[in-house]
Structure formats: C-alpha cells, structure tokens
C-alpha positions in Angstrom: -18.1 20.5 -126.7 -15.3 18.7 -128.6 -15.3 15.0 -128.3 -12.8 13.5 -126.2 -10.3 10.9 -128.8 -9.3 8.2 -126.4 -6.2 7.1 -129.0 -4.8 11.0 -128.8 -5.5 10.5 -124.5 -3.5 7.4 -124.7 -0.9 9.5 -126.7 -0.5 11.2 -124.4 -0.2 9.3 -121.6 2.3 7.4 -123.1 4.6 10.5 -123.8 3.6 11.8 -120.3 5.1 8.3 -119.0 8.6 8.3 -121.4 9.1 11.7 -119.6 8.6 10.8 -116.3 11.0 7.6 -116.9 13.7 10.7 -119.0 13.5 12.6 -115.2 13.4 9.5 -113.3 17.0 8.6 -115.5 18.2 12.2 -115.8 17.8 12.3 -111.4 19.6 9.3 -111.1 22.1 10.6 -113.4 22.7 13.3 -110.9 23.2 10.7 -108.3 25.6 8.2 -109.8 29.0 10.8 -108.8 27.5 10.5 -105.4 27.5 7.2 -105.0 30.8 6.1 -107.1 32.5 9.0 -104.2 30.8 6.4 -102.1 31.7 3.3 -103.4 35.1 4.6 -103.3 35.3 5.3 -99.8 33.9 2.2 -98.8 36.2 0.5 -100.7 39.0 2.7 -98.8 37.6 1.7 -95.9 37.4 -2.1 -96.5 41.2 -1.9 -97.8 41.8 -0.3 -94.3 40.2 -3.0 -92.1 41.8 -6.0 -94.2 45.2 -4.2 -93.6 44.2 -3.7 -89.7 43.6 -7.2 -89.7 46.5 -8.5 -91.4 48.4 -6.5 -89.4 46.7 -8.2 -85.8 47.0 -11.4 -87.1 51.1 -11.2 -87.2 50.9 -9.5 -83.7 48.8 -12.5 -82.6 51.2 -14.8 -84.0 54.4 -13.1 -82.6 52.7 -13.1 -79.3 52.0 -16.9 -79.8 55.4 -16.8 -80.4 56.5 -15.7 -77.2 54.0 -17.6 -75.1 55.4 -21.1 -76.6 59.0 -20.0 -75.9 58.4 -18.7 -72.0 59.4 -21.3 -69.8 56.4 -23.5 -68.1 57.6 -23.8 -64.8 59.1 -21.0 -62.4 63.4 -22.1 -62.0 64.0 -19.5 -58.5 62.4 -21.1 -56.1 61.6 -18.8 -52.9 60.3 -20.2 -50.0 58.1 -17.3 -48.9 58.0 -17.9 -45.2 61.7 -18.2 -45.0 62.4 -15.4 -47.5 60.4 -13.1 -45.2 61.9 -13.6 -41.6 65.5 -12.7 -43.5 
C-alpha cells in the first residue's frame, strides 16, 4: 500500500476549495442579471410611490385650500319649525 503524502492531501484540498469558491462566483454570476432586473424594478417602483405621494400631498394642500376659504358660519338662516308649517 502506497503511503498517503499529507502535503499532496493538502494540495489537494486547497485546489478542491479554489473550485468550489470558482462555482460559488461563477453561480452568482448567473444571478447578478436577476437581481439588477430586480433592483431596477424596485427602483421603478420607489419612483412610482414618491410621484403618488407628491401628487397627494398638492391634493391635500388644495383641499386645505378650500377648507380655509369655506365660510365658518352658515349666512341663510331657516328656522326649521317655521319653515315646515309653510
């Protein structure tokens, strides 16, 4: 039986590792389109809801708007009981 050369084992162990680590890079390789679609779309999305929000915020003001220029207080004054026997 040949004897076993721990410095060749390591060798090889070594190697064994750097090509793990090569599929480990060349799978996330494969990957990276995938999430820069991803990324993209999120970003879409983001531009989306900061434009939905920009939008709100000037209804909200023009409503504000309105409110502060309604009158406070009613001018035509009914008097209900009287208004109803007419």
């Amino acid at each position: 039986m040949e004897e076993v050369n721990n410095a060749e084992l390591d060798e090889l162990e070594e190697e064994i590792d750097k090509l793990d680590e090569l599929l480990a890079q060349a799978q996330l390789a494969k990957e990276v389109p995938t999430f820069q679609q991803f990324r993209a779309d999120e970003d879409a999305k983001v531009a989306q809801l900061k434009n939905d929000i920009s939008d709100l915020q000037k209804e909200v003001i023009n409503l504000e708007e309105i409110r502060d220029n309604l009158p406070t207080k009613c001018f035509n004054v009914i008097n209900l009981e009287q208004e109803g026997q007419k």
